[in-house]
N, C-alpha and C positions, 0 to 999 in steps of 0.2 A: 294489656294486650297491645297498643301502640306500640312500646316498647318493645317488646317481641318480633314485632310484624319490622321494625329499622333494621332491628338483627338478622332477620330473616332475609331480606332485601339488601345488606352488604353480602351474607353467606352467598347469594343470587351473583351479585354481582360479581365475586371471586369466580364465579363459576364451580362452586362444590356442592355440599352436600346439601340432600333434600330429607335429613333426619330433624324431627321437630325436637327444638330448642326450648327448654323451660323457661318460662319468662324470670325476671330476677327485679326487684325493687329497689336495690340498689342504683339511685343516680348518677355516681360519679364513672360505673362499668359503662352506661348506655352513653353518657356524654362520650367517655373515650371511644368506643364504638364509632358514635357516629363521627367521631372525629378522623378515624379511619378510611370511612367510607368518602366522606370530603376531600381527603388527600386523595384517593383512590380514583374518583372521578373527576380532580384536575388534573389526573396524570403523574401525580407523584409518587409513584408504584414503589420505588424504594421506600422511600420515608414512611410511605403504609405498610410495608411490610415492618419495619423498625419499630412501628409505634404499636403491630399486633405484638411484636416480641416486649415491646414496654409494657400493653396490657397483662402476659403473659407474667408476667416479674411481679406485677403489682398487685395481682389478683389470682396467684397461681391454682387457688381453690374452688373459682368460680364455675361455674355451668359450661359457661360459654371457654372455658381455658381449651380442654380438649379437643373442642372443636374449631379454635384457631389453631390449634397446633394443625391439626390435618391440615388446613391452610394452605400453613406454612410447608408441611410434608410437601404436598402437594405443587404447589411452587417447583417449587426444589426436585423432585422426578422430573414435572416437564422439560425442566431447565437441562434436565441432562446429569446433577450431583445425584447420581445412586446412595452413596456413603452417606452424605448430609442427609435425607429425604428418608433413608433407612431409619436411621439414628434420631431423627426428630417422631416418624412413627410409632417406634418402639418405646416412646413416650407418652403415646396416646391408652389412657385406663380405660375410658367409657368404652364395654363389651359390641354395642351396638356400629361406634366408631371403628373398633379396630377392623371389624366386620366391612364395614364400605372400603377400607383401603388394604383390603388385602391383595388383591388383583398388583394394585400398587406396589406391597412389599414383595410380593414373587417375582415383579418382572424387579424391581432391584437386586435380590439377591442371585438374578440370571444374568446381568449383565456386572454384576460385580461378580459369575463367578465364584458362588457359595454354595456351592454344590450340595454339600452336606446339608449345610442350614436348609437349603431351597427342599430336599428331600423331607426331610425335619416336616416342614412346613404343609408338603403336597400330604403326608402320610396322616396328621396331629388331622386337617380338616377332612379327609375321605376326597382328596382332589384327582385322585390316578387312577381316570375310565377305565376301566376294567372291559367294558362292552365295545357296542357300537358308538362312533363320534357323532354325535347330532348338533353340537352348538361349536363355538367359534368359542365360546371359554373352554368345552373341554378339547377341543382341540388345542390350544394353550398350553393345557396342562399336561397332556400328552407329550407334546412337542418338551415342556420342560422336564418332567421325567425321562424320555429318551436321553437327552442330554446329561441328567445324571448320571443313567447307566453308562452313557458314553465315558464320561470322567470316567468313572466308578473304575469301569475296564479297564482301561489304559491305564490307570495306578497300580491295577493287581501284578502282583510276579510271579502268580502261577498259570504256567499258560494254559490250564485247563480251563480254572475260572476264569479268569482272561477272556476266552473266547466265548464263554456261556455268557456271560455279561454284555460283548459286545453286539451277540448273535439278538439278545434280546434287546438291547438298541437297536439294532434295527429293524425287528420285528415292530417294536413301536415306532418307527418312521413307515413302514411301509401301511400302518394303517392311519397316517397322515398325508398319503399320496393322492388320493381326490380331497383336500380339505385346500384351503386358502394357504395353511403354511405348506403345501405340497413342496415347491420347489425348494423352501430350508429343507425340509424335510429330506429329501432326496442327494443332496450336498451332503448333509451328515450323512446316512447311507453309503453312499458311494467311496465319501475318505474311509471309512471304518473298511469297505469292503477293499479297494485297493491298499491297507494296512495292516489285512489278516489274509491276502495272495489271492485272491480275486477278481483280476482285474479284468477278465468279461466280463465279469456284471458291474463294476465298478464302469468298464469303456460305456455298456449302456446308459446307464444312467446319466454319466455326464452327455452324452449325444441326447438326450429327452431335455435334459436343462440348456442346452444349445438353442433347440428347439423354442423352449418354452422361456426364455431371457433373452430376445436381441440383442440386446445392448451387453453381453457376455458371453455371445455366442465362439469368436476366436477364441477365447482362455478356455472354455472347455473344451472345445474341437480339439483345439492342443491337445488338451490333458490326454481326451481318448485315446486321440493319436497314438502319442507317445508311449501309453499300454500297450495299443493294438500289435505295435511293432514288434512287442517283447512273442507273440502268439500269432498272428493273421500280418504281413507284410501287406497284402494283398488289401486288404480291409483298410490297417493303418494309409495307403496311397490314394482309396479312396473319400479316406476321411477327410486327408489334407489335398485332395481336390477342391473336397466343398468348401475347404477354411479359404481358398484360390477362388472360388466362385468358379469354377470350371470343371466340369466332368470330365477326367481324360484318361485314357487306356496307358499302358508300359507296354509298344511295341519292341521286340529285338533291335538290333542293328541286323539291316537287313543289306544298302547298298549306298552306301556313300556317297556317289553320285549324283544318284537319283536325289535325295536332298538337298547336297549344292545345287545343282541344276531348277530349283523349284526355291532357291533362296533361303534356305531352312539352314543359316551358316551356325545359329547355336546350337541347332542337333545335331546337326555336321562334328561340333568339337565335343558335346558332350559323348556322343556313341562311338567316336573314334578313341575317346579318352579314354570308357570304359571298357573298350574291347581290343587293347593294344594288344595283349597276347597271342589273341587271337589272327592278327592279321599275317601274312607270307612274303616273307623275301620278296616275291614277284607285285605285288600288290602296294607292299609298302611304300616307295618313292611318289605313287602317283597318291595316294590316299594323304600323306604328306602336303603333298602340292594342295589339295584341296583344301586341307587341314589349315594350311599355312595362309590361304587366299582367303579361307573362313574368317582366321585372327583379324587378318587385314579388314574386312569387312565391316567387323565386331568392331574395330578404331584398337585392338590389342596389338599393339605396334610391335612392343617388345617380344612378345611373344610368335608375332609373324616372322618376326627378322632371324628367332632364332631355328623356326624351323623351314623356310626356305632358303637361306644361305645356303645350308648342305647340298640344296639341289641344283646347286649353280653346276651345268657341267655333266650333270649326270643324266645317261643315256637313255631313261625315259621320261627326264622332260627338258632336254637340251633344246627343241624345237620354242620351248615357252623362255628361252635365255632372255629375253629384251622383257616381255613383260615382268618375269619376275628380278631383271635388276632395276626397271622402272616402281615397282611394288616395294625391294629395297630400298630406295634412294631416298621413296615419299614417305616408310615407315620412321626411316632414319630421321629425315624430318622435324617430324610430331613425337620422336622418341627423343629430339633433343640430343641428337648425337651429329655434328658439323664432318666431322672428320667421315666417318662411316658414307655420310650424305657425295660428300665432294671425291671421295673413292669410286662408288658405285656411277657416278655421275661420268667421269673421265672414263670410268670401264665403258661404259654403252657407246658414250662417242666415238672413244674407239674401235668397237667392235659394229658401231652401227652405225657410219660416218653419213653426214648430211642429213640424220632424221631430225627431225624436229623436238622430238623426244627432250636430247640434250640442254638447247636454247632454255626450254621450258623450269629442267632440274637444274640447271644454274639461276635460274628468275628465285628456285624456291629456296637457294644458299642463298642470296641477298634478302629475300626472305625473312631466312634467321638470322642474318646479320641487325637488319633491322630488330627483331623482338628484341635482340641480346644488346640495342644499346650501341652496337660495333657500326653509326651512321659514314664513315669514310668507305669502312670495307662495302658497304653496302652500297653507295654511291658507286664507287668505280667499277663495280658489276653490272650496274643499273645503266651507268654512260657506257659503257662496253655493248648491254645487250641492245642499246638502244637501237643501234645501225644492223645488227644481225637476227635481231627476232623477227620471225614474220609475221604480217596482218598488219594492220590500221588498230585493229582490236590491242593486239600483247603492245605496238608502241605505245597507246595512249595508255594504257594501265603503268608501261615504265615511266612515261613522261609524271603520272599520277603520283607514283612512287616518289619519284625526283623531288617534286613539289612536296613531297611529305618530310622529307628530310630536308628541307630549305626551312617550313612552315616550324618543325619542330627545334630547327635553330635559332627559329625568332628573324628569319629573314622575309621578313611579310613581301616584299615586294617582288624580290628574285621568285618566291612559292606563285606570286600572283600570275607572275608573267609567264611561267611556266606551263599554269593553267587555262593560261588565258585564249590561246589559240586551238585549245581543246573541244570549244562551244562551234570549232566550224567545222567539225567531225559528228558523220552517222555514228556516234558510240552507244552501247549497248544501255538499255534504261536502267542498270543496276550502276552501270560505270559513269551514267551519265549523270544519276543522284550525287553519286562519291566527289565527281569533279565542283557540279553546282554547290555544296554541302564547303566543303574546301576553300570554295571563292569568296561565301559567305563569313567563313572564320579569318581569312585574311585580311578580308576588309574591315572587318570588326575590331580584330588587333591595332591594325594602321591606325582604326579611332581613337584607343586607346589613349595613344602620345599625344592625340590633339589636343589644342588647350583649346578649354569653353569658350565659345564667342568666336572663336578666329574661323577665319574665309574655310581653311583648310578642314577645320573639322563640318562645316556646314557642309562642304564638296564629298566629303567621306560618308557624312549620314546620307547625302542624296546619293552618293553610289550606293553605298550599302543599304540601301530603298530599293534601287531599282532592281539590285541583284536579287532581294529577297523576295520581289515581287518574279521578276525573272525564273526564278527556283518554282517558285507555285504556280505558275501558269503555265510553262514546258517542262517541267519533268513528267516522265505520259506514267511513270508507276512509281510516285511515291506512297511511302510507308506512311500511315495515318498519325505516330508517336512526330517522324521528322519534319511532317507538314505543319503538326502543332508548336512544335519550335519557333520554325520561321514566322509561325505567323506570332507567336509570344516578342519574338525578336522585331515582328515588322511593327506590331504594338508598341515598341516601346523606342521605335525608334520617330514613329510617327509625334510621339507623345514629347520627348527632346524638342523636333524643328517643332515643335505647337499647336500640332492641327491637332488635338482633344479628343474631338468628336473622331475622328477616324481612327485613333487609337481605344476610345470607350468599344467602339463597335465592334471592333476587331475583338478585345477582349469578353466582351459579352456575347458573341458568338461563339468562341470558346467555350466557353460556360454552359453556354443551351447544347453544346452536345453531348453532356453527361458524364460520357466518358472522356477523362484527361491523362496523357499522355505527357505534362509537362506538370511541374512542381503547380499545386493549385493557390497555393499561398503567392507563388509570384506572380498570378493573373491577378488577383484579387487584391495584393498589395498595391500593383499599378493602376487597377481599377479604383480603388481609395482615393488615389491622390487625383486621378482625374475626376471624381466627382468632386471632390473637397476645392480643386483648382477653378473647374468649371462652372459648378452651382451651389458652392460656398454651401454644400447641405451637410451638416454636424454629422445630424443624427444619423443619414445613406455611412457615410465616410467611416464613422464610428462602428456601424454594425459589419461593414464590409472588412475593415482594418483588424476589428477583434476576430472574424472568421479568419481571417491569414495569419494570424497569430496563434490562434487556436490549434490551426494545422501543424503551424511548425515555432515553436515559440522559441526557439534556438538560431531562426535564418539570419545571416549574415545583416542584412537591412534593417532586423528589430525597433534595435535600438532607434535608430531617427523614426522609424513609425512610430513606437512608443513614445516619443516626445511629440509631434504632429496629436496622438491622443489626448495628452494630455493637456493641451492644449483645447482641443476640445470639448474635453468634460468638465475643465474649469469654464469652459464656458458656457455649460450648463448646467452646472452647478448651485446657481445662484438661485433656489427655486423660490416663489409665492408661498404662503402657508402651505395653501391644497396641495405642495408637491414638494413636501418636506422628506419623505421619504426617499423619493426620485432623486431629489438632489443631494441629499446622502449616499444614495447609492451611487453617483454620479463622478461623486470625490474620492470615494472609497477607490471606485475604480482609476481615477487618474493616478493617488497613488501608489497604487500596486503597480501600476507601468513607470512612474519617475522612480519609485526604490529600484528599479530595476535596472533603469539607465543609471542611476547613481552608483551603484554598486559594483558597475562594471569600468569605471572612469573611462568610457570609450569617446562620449562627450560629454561637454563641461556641462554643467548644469548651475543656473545662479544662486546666489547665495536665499536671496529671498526665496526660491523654489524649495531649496533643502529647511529651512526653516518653517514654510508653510508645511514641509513634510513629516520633519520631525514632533510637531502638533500634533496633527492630524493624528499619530499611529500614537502618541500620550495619550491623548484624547480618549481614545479607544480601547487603550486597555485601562485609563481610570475609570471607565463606565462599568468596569468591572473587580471595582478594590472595593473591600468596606471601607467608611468617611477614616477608620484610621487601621492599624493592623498591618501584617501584609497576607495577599491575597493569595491562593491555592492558584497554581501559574500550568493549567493541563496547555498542551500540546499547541493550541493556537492563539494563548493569551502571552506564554512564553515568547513564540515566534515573534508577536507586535511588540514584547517589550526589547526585544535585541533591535528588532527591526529602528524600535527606536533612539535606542540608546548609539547605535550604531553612525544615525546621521546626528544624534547631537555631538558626537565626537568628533564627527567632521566638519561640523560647524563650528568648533574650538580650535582646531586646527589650522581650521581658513581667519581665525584671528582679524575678523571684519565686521564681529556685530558690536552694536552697544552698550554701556557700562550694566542698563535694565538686562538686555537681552542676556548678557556674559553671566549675570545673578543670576537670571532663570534659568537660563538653560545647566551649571552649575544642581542648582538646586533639583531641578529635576532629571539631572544626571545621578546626581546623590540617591533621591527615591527608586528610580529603574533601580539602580543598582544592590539597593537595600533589597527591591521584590526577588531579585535573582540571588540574593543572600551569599554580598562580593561587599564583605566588612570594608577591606582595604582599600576598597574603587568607592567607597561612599566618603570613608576618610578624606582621601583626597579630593574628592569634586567638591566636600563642604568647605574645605580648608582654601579650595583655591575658590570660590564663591565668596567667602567671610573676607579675604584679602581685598577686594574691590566692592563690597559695598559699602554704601552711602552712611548708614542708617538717619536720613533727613528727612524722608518723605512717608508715611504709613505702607504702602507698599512695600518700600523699603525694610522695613520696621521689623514686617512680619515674615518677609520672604531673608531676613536677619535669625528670629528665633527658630523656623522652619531648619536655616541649616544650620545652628547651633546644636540644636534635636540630634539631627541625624549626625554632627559630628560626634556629642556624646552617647547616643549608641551605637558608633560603628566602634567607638572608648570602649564601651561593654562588651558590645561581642568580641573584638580583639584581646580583652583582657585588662586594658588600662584602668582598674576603677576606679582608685583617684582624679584620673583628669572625667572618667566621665562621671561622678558624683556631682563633682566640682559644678561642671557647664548642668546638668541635670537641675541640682537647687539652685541656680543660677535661674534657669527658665520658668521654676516650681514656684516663685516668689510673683504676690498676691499683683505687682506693674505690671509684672510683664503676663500675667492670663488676661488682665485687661486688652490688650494688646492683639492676642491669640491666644483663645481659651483653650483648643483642641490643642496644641502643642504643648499649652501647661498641664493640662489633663495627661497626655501621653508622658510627660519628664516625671510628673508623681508615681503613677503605673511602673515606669523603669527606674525609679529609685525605691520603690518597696518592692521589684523583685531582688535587687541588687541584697537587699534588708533580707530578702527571705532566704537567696542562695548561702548568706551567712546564717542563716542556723543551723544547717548541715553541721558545721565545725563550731556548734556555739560559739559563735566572737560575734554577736550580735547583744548588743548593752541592753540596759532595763528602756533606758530612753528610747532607744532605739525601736525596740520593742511595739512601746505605748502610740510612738510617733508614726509609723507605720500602720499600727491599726487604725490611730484615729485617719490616717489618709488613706484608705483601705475602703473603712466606714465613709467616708465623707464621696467616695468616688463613687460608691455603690446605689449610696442612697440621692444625691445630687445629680440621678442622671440626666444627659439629655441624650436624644432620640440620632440627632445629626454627630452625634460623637460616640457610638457604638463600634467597636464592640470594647469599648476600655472602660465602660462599668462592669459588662458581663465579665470579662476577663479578672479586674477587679475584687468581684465576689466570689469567683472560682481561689483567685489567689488570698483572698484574707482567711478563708476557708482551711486551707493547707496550711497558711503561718498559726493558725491558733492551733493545727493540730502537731505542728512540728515542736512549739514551744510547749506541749502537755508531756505527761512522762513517757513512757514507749510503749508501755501496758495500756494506754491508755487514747493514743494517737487514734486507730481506729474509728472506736465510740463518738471520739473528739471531731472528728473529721466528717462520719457520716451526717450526726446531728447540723454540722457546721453547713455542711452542701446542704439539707434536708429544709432546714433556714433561710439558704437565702435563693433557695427554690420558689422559699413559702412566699419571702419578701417580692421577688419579682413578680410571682403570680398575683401577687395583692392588686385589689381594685377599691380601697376601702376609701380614700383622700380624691382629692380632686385633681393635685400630681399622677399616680399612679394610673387614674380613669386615664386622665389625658395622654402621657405615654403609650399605653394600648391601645387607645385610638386612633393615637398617630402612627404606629407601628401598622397596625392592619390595614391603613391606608397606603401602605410600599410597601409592596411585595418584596422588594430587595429586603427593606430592617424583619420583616415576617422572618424570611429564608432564614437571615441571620439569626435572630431569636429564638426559632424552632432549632438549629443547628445547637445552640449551647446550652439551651434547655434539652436536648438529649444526650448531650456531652454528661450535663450534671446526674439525668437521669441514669444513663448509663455509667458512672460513677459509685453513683448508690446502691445500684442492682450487685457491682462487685464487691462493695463491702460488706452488704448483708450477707451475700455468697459466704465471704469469709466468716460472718457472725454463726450462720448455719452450719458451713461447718466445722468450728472448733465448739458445737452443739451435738454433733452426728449426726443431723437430719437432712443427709445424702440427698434426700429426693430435693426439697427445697434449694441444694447448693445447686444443682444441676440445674432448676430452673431459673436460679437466677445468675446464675454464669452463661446459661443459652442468650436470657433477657441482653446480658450485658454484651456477651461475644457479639451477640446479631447489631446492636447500635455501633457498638465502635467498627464492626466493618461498615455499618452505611456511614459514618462520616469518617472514616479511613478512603473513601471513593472520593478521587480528587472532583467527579463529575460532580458530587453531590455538596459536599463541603464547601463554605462559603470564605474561610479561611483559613491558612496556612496554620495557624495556633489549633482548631480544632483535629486538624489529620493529623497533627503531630502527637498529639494526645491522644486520640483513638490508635494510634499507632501503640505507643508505650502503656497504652489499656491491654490492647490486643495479647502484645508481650506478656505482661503482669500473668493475666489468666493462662498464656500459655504455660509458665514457671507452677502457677499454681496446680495446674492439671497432669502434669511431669511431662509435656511436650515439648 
């Protein structure tokens, strides 16, 4: 009964079924069980599902198989696979089971759209209410029968039954309209009804789902609409009122007028637009003018110009001659037409001498002389009007101008002087912003040229202090955005001559107003350095520095912040045990900010910085290799590993490190590049690594056969077998594992694959043979813990040679027994070796990972060969379950997430394959 009750309490925790489970005596079912539920509740939600599909394979006949398969079914629905979650159900025998997940297989065969089947299905159980709906399942089922009929309909080609079909669709949605699926309900309804000519009742409906779905309420408004139109105009205008939020009537065009005159210049154009036919000879000229002063109004230039032109002259509205060549001149303007502008311009002067009108429409050619660029033409317009515009007011806006074309030449000082006698004019507070505004970018240019330190830029920042200060205390209406400027500006000009403190405060009151109006990354950037300058506080600097980078981690300045950081968090870096964490996280972060200034050669960065950096991100992605192999590289193991390979190459480049450093870094240019699986970039960094070293010192010694290794299998993977055999037995021999075991262990491993890829074409000798197995056997069984995974690997591969060198007929048998062996062997606890091993292993989670990972590689290995044993047997049912067994483990170690090495996904991969061929996918 204890037994029962573990089973009982994973089923719980899956969250399924509450049908009581026969207990079973069997203890190797309940160990795997509860070996389930262990993964389960550390969170290793794949790998438990993987190991219920191993239980599944391995006990296909047991009690408890069925009701992991629901499990698993069930999985798989919530997850969203209809197909998978179908397909595993429809595996389930126990009557009682099939029973709890039927609800399950109906809503899959509804959303996959199996109409038929789904009908099949509602008719076989008595599921299609026939009555009244009292529950929430038969309105379900309701709702899913409606939807047959709906298919059902729309398949038929006779339009009789056609229609009898659909009419009974939606008889059965309308007795789903007070149910919870009301509103599917009525959506289906409604298309059926606007697709057999319906479309009042169809407009209805969608206005009730308007209603009754906010958040959908436009799309259907539409839709009604758009019927409404085809029957009721009237209806349809009201409908797309409300999709408007405005209730509004379709008055006639009644008096044109009266509209203009009350400001109404869009109605003006829309009901003159529509009612052109309708207007008279006598009427039209002046209805025109209105028309035309409407466009104008609206900013529709072009379309003013073209229809008050005509009225130039004509004798119901020759009286309005001046304002509408003035309403020309300024359309012309803004319509970007110069010629048209300086026509209509000379006409008025001359037809209207000494009005001021003209002055004005020559200010607005200089104008556009200016936007277009044309700064001479614009200038001698601007000196011209300067003596004949009148007011204090239009001089200073020309003198303004003036200074803007000086300013835009880069003539700071002529722009300055220009402006400068401006501040002892009453000018208007919008003009008198523009001027103050103007003074302050002048004088900031003039800094520009100054060189640091000299009299003359010290004279310029205290002008350009006073101005700024100037600007914020008299201008009586400035704009809240241009105040914030000046004062970012007067921040940081404060902060230059050194007063700190009145540059911190200036910026910090910026900040307490909330809202900002100037880039906040530049208050905050300058706020940085004056804490860091002023109270040398790391930690203020660091949090303030990362929010302005945060904002904008592209701004101009970066990069020197990014180095001022990094500086900082090496300097806290250095943590006490207690803050072993912190100061990781500490480093991490400094170099994610120097890869970032290196990468951009904007400034130099030293040699020792790139070198500490280039570590640091080795570092980090070996915390994540197995001790030998190469490791499964997802998305941000890859990134660390360019990231690093990246600055070791620039560190070769800069040709300034030491003979030690030139070998290391070599060598571990050699490994990146092996993990990124770049034969030829391994070849040459071991080749140019071998060149310069010593071999004098142990160090030496080893960091000597490390890249001899990798020069002979980058030999292998490029194809040279000879040179890489060569260097391979070279390493394999008994000095040199003394030396470095792991490397000698790894050069055996790739000289009996090299042994195995030759029995493909038989040209592998007897010797050959015997010699490989016995170094096969001796890897497997000799293992150690810190040199994984090259014994697993090891016995996967002696496994395959024994089965390649048996006859063909034969391979199979040969092969399954071979895996099923040295399953048995690794699982052994029987010596004081092996206890010890699994000891050690469960004591790191990293060699567990590993271990569980190739012990389901083998498991799911074996699951496909029995498959094939069953069935070239015919016992179908059996191939299937253990082709499920197998397909479910190689996709959990085909997941780069899950997989702990590159060798295992490649192999669940060409698993994956195998069984697709086998199943004729």
């Amino acid at each position: 009964m204890r037994r029962s009750h573990c089973l009982l309490g994973l089923i719980a925790l899956f969250g399924t079924l509450d049908a009581a489970i026969p207990p079973v005596s069997e203890p190797d079912q309940v160990l795997h069980v509860r070996r389930i539920s262990e993964l389960w509740r550390s969170g290793e939600h794949d790998v438990a599902k993987a190991q219920v599909r191993d239980f599944l394979y391995q006990h296909p006949k047991s009690p408890y198989a069925d009701s992991l398969m629901v499990l698993i079914g069930t999985h798989e629905w919530k997850e969203g696979d209809y197909a998978e979650a179908l397909r595993v159900f429809d595996l389930v025998r126990t009557p009682s089971l099939r029973a709890k997940v039927l609800e399950q297989r109906l809503d899959c065969l509804y959303h996959l759209k199996e109409h038929k089947k789904l009908a099949a299905e509602l008719h076989s159980h008595g599921l299609v209410p026939s009555g009244e709906v009292f529950s929430a399942a038969d309105a379900r089922h309701l709702f899913y029968w409606a939807e047959v009929q709906r298919a059902d309909g729309m398949k038929q080609k006779s339009l009789g039954l056609r229609q009898r079909k659909l009419n009974e669709a939606v008889a059965s949605y309308e007795r789903l309209y007070g149910t919870t699926l009301g509103s599917q309900a009525k959506l289906g309804a409604a298309e059926i009804l606007q697709a057999t000519g319906h479309p009042d009742q169809a407009a209805d409906l969608y206005e009730e789902l308007a209603e009754a779905l906010p958040d959908k309420r436009s799309s259907f408004l539409l839709k009604a609409a758009q019927l409404e139109a085809a029957y009721d105009r009237d209806r349809a205008a009201n409908t797309l009122a409300k999709l408007q939020g405005t209730e509004v009537s379709w008055p006639l065009f009644s008096h044109v007028l009266t509209l203009f005159e009350a400001g109404q210049h869009q109605e003006v154009v829309d009901l003159v637009e529509a009612n052109q036919d309708s207007l008279t000879d006598e009427q039209r000229p002046l209805v025109d003018y209105l028309l035309g002063r409407s466009y104008y109004q609206l900013k529709q230039y072009n379309r003013a110009i073209a229809t008050l032109e005509p009225l130039l002259n004509n004798t119901r509205t020759s009286g309005d001659d001046k304002q509408l060549l003035i309403m020309l001149a300024t359309s012309a303007y803004h319509a970007d037409m110069p010629s048209e502008l300086e026509q209509w311009t000379e006409l008025l002067a001359a037809r209207f001498p000494g009005d001021p009108a003209a002055p004005n429409l020559r200010y607005l050619l200089a104008q556009h002389h200016l936007k277009s660029g044309d700064n001479d033409a614009a200038l001698e317009l601007l000196l011209a009007l300067e003596e004949t515009a009148p007011g204090a007011q239009r001089n200073a806006q020309i003198s303004y101008d003036i200074a803007r074309i000086y300013y835009s030449e880069q003539r700071w000082r002529d722009a300055y002087h220009a402006l400068e006698h401006l501040n002892t004019l009453s000018l208007s507070d919008e003009l008198q912003e523009q001027v103050s505004k103007l003074i302050v970018l002048t004088t900031s240019h003039e800094l520009k040229s100054a060189p640091k330190g000299s009299e003359e830029r010290e004279r310029l920042l205290a002008r350009l202090t006073n101005n700024i200060e100037f600007v914020l205390k008299t201008n009586r209406s400035p704009l809240q955005d241009e105040q914030q400027r000046y004062r970012l500006q007067l921040a940081k000009t404060y902060y230059e001559l050194g007063d700190l403190l009145a540059s911190r405060r200036t910026l910090e009151k910026l900040l307490a107003e909330g809202t900002l109006y100037v880039p906040e990354e530049q208050v905050l950037t300058l706020l940085a350095y004056c804490v860091l300058k002023q109270d040398n506080d790391r930690n203020a600097f660091i949090t303030t520095a990362e929010k302005a980078l945060g904002i904008n981690p592209s701004m101009p300045e970066g990069d020197t912040l990014r180095l001022h950081l990094v500086g900082a968090y090496m300097a806290l870096a250095a943590p006490s045990t207690s803050e072993a964490t912190e100061g990781a996280g500490n480093a991490a972060r400094a170099a994610d900010h120097l890869y970032s200034v290196a990468t951009k050669n904007s400034i130099s960065v030293p040699t020792d910085k790139l070198t500490w950096l280039g570590n640091f991100f080795y570092q980090q992605v070996n915390k994540k290799v197995p001790p030998s192999g190469t490791p499964v590289l997802d998305h941000e193991t890859r990134e660390l590993t360019e990231k690093a390979l990246a600055i070791y190459e620039r560190l070769r480049s800069a040709n300034t490190l030491a003979a030690a450093q030139q070998q290391e870094n070599s060598l571990r240019r050699a490994k990146l590049n092996s993990w990124l699986q770049r034969p030829q970039k391994v070849l040459e960094a071991a080749q140019e690594g071998l060149a310069i070293i010593t071999m004098e010192s142990a160090p030496d010694l080893r960091r000597g056969m490390r890249l001899r290794l990798a020069l002979a299998q980058s030999q292998a993977a490029i194809g040279d077998e000879k040179n890489a055999k060569a260097g391979l037995s070279a390493l394999a021999k008994n000095d040199n594992h003394r030396i470095d075991p792991l490397s000698g262990d790894i050069a055996r491993l790739q000289l009996a694959r090299i042994a195995l890829q030759r029995t493909a074409t038989n040209a592998i000798t007897t010797d050959e043979q015997r010699h490989t197995r016995t170094q096969l056997l001796a890897l497997q069984k000799n293992r150690q813990l810190n040199h994984e995974p090259v014994h697993l690997e090891a016995a996967w591969d002696g496994a395959h040679l024994e089965a390649r060198l048996a006859p063909l007929s034969q391979q199979t048998e040969i092969l399954l027994e071979a895996l099923k062996e040295a399953k048995r062997d690794f699982d052994r606890q029987d010596d004081i070796v092996s206890r010890d091993y699994h000891a050690a292993r469960k004591m790191h989670p990293d060699f567990e990972r590993l271990y569980q990972g190739y012990m389901m590689l083998f498991d799911a290995r074996i699951a496909e060969l029995e498959a094939q044993n069953f069935g070239s047997q015919g016992r179908r049912h059996d191939t299937n379950g253990k082709q499920i067994a197998a397909r479910g483990l190689y996709r959990t170690l085909s997941d780069p997430q899950f997989a702990p090495s590159q060798f295992l996904v490649d192999e669940a991969k060409l698993g994956l394959s195998r069984l697709a061929q086998q199943s004729g996918h």
